[in-house]
C-alpha positions in Angstrom: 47.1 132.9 116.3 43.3 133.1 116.1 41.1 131.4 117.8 37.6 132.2 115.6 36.3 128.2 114.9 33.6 129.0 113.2 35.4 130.5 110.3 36.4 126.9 109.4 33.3 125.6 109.7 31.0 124.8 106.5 27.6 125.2 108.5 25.6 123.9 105.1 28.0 120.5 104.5 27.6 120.0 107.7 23.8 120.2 107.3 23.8 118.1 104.4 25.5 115.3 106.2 22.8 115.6 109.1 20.3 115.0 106.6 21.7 112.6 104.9 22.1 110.5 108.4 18.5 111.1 108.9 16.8 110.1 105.9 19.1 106.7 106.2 17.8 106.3 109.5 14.7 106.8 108.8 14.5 104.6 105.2 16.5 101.6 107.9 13.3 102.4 110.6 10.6 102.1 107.7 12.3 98.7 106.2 12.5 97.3 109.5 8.7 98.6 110.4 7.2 97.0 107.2 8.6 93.4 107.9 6.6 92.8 111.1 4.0 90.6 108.6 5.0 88.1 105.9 8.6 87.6 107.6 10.4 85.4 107.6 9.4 84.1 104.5 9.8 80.4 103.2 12.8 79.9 100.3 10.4 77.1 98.8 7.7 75.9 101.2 7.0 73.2 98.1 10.9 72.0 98.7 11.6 69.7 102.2 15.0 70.9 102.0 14.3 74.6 101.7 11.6 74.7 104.3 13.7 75.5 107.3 15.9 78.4 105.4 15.1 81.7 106.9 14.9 85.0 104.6 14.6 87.9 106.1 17.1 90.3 103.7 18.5 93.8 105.1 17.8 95.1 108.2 16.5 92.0 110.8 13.1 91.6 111.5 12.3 93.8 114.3 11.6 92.7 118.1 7.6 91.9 118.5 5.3 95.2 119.3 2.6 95.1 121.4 -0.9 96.0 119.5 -3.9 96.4 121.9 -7.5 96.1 119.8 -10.3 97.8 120.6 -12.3 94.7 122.2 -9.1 94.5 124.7 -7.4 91.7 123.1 -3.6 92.2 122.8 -1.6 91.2 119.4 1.6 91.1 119.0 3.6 91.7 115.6 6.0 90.1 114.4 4.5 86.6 115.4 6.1 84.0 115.8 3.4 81.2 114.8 3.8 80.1 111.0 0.7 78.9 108.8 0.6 75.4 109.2 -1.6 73.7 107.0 -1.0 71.4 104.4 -0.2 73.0 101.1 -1.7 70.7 98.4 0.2 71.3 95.6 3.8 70.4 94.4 6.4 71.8 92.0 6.1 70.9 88.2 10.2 70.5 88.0 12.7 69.9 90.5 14.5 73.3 90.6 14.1 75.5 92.9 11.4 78.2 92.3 9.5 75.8 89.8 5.8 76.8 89.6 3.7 75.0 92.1 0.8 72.4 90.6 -2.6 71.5 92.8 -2.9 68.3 93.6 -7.0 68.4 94.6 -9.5 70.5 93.8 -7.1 74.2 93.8 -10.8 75.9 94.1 -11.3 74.8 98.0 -7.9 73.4 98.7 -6.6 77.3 99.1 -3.7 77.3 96.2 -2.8 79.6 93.5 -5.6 82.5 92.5 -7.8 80.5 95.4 -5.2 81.1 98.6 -6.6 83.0 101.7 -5.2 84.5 104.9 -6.0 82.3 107.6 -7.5 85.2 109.6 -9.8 85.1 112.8 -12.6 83.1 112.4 -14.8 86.1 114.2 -17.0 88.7 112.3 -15.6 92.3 111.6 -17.6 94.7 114.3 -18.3 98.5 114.0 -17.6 100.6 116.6 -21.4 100.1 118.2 -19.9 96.3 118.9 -22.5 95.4 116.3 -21.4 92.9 113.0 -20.2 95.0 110.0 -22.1 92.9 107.3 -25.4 91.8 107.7 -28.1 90.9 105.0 -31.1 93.6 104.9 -33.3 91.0 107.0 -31.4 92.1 110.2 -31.4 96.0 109.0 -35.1 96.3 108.2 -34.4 100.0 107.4 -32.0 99.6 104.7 -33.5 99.4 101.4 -32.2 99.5 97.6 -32.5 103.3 96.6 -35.5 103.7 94.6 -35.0 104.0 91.0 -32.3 101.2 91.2 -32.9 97.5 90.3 -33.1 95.2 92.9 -31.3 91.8 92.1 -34.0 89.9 94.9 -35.9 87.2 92.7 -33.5 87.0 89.9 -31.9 83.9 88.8 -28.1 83.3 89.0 -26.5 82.1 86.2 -22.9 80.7 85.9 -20.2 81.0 83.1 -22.1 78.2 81.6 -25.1 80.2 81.1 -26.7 77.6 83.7 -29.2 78.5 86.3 -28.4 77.7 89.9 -30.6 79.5 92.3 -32.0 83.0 92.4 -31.3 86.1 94.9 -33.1 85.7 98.1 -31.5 88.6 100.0 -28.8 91.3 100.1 -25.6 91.8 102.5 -24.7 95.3 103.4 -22.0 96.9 105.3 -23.1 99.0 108.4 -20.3 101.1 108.3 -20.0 101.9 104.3 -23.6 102.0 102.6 -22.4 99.3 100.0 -23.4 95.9 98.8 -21.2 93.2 99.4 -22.8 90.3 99.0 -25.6 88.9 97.2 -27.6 85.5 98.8 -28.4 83.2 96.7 -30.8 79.8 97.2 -29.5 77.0 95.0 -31.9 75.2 92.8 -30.6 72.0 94.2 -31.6 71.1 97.4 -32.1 74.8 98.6 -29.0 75.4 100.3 -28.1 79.3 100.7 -24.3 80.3 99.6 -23.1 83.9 99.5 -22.1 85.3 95.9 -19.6 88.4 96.4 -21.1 91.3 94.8 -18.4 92.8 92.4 -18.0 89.3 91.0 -21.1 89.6 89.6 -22.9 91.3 86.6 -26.9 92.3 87.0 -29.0 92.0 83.4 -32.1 94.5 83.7 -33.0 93.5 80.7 -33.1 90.0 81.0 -33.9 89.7 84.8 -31.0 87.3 86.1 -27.2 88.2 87.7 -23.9 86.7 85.5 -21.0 85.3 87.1 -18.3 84.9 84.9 -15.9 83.3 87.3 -17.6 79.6 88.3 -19.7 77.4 86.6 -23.5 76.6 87.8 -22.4 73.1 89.7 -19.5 74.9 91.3 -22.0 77.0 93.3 -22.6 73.8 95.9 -19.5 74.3 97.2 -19.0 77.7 98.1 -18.1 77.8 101.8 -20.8 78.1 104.1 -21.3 80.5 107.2 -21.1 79.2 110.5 -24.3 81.9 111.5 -26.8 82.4 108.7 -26.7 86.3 109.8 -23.1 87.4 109.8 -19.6 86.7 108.1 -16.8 85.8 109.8 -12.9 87.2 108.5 -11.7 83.7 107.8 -15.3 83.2 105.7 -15.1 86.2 103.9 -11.6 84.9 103.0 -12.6 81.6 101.4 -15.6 82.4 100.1 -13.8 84.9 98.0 -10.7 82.6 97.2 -13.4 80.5 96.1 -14.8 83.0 93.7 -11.2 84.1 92.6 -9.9 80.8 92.1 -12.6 80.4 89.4 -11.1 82.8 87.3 -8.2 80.0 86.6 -9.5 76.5 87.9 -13.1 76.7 86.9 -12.6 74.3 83.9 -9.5 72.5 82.6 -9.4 75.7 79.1 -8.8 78.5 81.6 -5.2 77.1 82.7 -3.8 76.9 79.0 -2.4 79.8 77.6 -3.8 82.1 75.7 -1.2 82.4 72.4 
């Protein structure tokens, strides 16, 4: 009788099977690692009886990880807190899943193309501890590269080809050289609103900046800044929900179909 194991002993099956009990352990680790945000999530928040129903899916939601930030605060993902605020919109039919209909003003009551992330109401600091975006009045040194047009002085003009203020200043980011955000002074009453630079088109030739995505009286109601000097998360948020919801709710034609 012999006693030589290894000749029965498929050394690259049994290879094959430790792979293959790897790579499921590792696809189960990955699932489980990219539900720490946006789980659970809400069957139909716009339905009282679905509001409670928890749907997580395959594998569990994973226990809560400890996250320490570089100003010494600790967060913790998955959290446990849910967005509480009131969601001004309701379904259009009663089944289940039904598209959701705003029941304000969509543009600043956060629904649809205009929903935001309620995140910290604190500005975004570079690694100095300084503010990330400032406008050029703090940063004295930054200037628009020469041969470039500067937007300062032009007028804005909404979708309806309607003046409503003119460029007073520029926000830049410290730690990218970009433009981020254009300030603008409103024709009425002089009040200074933020106008996101990539919703925006500059005419040369015609000396003024486009937006395309809100008319000229929507610019009074842009969200303000707590600090005319910096931006806060939660502001950069709204004001660019604002912008984005524009794109849909700006006037009663963009929310019919096309065909």
């Amino acid at each position: 009788m012999s006693s030589n194991l290894t000749g029965y002993i498929d050394l690259a099956q049994i290879l094959l099977y430790v792979f293959w009990i790897f790579f499921f352990g590792l696809i189960l680790h990955l699932r489980k690692e990219d539900k720490r945000e946006g789980y659970p999530m809400e069957a139909d928040p716009a339905n009282p009886s679905e509001m409670n129903k928890r749907m997580v899916g395959f594998p569990d939601i994973p226990s809560p990880k400890e996250f320490r930030l570089a100003d010494g605060s600790v967060k913790y993902a998955p959290r446990s807190e849910k967005d509480t605020r009131e969601l001004k919109a309701e379904p259009i039919a009663p089944w289940p899943g039904a598209p959701l209909s705003p029941t304000g003003d969509p543009m600043q009551d956060g629904v649809g193309p205009s929903s935001y992330a309620q995140r910290e109401n604190k500005p975004e600091l570079n690694l100095d501890g300084k503010p990330r975006i400032v406008p050029m009045r703090v940063e004295p040194e930054w200037h628009v590269a020469e041969g470039d047009t500067s937007p300062v002085g032009m007028s804005v003009y909404g979708a309806d080809d309607k003046a409503a203020g003119k460029v007073v200043d520029i926000w830049v980011d410290r730690a990218e050289p970009k433009i981020c955000y254009y300030e603008v002074e409103l024709n009425s009453g002089g009040a200074k609103v933020l106008l996101p630079f990539n919703f925006t088109r500059v005419d040369t030739y015609n000396s003024k900046v486009n937006v395309v995505s809100i008319m000229s009286d929507h610019f009074a109601n842009v969200p303000q800044l707590q600090n005319p000097d910096q931006i806060t998360s939660l502001e950069e948020e709204k004001i660019m929900a604002y912008y984005g919801g524009g794109h849909l709710y700006a006037t009663p034609a963009r929310q019919e179909p096309w065909l």
